[in-house]
N, C-alpha and C positions, 0 to 999 in steps of 0.2 A: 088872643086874649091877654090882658095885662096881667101883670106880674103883682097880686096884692103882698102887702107888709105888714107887719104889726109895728104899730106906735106903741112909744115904750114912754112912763113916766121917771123921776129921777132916781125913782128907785130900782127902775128896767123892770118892770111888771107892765106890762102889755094892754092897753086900755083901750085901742080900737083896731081896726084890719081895714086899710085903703087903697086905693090902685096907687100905685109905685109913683105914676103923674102926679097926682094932689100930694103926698109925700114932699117929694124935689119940689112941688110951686109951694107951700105953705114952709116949706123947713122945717116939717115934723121931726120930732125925735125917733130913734129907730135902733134895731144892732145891726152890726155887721159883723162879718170875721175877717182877722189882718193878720195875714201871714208873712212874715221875714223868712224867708229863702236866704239860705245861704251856701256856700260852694265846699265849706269845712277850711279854705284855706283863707280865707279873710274879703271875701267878696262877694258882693249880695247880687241878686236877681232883681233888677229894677225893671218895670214896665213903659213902655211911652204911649198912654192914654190915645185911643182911635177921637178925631176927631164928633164921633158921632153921639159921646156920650153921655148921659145927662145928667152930669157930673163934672165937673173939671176938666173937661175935653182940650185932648192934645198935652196936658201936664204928665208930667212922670210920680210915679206911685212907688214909692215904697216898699209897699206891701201888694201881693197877691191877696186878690180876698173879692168881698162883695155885701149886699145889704143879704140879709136874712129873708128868705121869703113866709111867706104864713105856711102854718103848717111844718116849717123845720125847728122842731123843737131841741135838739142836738148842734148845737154851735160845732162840734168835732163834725158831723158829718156838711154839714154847710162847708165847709172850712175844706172839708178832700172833693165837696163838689165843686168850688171854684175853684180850686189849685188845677183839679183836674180839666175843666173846661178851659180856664183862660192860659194853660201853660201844657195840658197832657202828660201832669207830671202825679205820678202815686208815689208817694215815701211818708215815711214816719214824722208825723208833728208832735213838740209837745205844744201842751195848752197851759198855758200863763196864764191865763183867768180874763176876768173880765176886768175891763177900766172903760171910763167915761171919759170920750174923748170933747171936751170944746172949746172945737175949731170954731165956731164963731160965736160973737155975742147972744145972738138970737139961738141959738138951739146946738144939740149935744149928739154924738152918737155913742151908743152902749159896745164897745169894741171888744169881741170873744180874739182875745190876740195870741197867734203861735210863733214858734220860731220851729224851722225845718232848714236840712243840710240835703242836699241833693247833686249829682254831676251827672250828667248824663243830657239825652235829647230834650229837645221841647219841643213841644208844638201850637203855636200861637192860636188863639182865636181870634181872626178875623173881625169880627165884630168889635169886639173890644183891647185888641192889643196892637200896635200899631212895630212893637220893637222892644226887641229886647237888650238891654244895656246890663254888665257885670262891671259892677262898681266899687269901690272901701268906703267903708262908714264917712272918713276922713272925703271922701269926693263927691258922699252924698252930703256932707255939712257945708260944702263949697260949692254946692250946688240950690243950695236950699229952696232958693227962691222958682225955683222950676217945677217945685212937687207942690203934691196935694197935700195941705195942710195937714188934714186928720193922720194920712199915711207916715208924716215925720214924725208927729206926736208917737204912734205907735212904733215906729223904729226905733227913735231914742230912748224909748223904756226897753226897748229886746235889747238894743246894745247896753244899756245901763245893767243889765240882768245879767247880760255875757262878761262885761268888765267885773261885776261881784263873783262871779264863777256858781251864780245859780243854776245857770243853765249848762 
């Protein structure tokens, strides 16, 4: 069974629930959650996108995270569901809020964005995680053009947050 979503308008109020395919072919608007991982000692958790997926396939991600699905009304728990699917990782997030992330002219996503410190094991999800790479911001900024757009957007506000010492 497909995986529906709520379409979000630009105020992120929710105005229809579609299969995740019509979604990705029209370029609806939508949330997701974007998590920054981090190690505590200055180096983040970057992903290398599985070939398979319907999204930016094979690009490196920024951010842990994923589209919201219908029905999850809690960005916090969406947020420890795919940390925990696509990395096997439970640890404490804070929640920076939401921002509008767009990545392209034609349309936006509603981003429930966190930053989290973690060290310890992972365990990838097959499906969607191809490798994992421990990075510095400075090597994510020189690497730019290898990530998913929306994911850098959301990183260089968590690092812009960590250089203010909000976080």
């Amino acid at each position: 069974m497909e995986e529906m979503v709520p379409v979000v308008d630009e105020n992120n109020q929710i105005t229809e629930i579609v299969p995740r395919s019509v979604m990705r072919r029209n370029e609806m608007p939508h949330r997701a959650s974007y998590i920054v991982l981090g190690d505590g000692e200055g180096r983040f958790y970057i992903e290398k996108r599985t070939m398979i997926k319907d999204y930016c396939p094979g690009m490196l991600d920024a951010c842990i995270g994923g589209v919201v699905q219908a029905g999850e009304d809690d960005i916090v728990l969406s947020a420890r569901r795919e940390l925990m699917e696509e990395l096997g990782v439970d640890t404490g997030l804070k929640y920076l809020g939401w921002k509008k992330l767009q990545h392209k002219p034609s349309t936006f996503t509603w981003a429930g964005v966190f930053y989290g410190e973690y060290k310890g094991k992972i365990v990838m999800q097959e499906s969607e995680v191809d490798d994992v790479l421990m990075l510095t911001a400075e090597e994510v900024s020189s690497r730019a053009g290898e990530f998913t757009p929306d994911s850098l957007i959301a990183f260089r506000f968590v690092q812009e947050q960590l250089r203010e010492g909000k976080i």
